[in-house]
Structure formats: structure tokens, C-alpha cells
N, C-alpha and C positions, 0 to 999 in steps of 0.2 A: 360742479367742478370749479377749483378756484383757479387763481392767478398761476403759482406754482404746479399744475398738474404735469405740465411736461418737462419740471427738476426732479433730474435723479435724488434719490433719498440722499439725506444725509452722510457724511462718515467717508471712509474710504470705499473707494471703488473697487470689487476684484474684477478683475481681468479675466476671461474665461481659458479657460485651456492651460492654463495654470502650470495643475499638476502634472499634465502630458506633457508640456516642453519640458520639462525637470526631469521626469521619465526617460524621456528620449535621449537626453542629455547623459545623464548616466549609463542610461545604456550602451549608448556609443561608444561609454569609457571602456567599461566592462567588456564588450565585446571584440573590444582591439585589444585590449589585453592579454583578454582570451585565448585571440587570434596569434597574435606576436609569440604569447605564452607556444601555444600548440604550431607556430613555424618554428621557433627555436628550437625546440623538443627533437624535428624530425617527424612531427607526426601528421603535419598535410605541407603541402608545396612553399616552396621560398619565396612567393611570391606573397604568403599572408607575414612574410618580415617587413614587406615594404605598408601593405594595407593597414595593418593590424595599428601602428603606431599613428598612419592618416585616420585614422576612426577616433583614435586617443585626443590627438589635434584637435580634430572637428568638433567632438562632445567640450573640452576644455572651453574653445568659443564660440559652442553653440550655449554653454553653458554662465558664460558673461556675460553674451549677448544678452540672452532671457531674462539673466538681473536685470541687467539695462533697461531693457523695456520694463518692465514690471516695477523699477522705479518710477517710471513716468506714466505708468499705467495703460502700456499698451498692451 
């Protein structure tokens, strides 16, 4: 074993879990939309007018945040 055995390889680093915050991210979007969509409708409780848009929120910066990190490679 040389000198270097415990430098990470070359190149950029990925991040693990990548793909799943980006998922989850969207998803958020999508499911407040959903939600907001099918309270406006009349077709479940007034209560998914107020969630529906906090899920929309949340994905939005959960979904900067994740750049964020991912630029600095966390």
C-alpha cells in the first residue's frame, strides 16, 4: 500500500443520496399541488388549501437547500 491509500480517487466526489433528495423534493412539489389541486376542487377537506401549498414551500427549499449542499459536496 502506498502513501496515498487513504485519498479518495481522483475527480469529483458524488454525494450519496443524491438522487433521493431530488426525489423527495419534487415530490413534495407534486403532492401539494395535488393536494391544493383536490382542496380547491371540493373534493377532500379545506384544510388540504392550507397544507397543500406548505408541502409546495417545503419541496421549493428543500429543493435549494440540496443544490446547496451538493455544491459543496455534502
Amino acid at each position: 500500500m502506498g502513501d496515498d491509500a487513504d485519498r479518495p480517487p481522483e475527480g469529483e466526489p458524488k454525494a450519496p443520496f443524491t438522487a433521493g433528495r431530488t426525489i423527495s423534493a419534487w415530490g413534495a412539489v407534486i403532492g401539494g399541488l395535488i393536494a391544493t389541486f383536490r382542496g380547491a376542487t371540493g373534493d377532500l377537506g379545506p384544510v388540504f388549501l392550507i397544507g397543500g401549498p406548505v408541502l409546495v414551500v417545503l419541496g421549493v427549499v428543500a429543493f435549494v437547500v440540496f443544490r446547496w449542499m451538493a455544491r459543496r459536496g455534502l
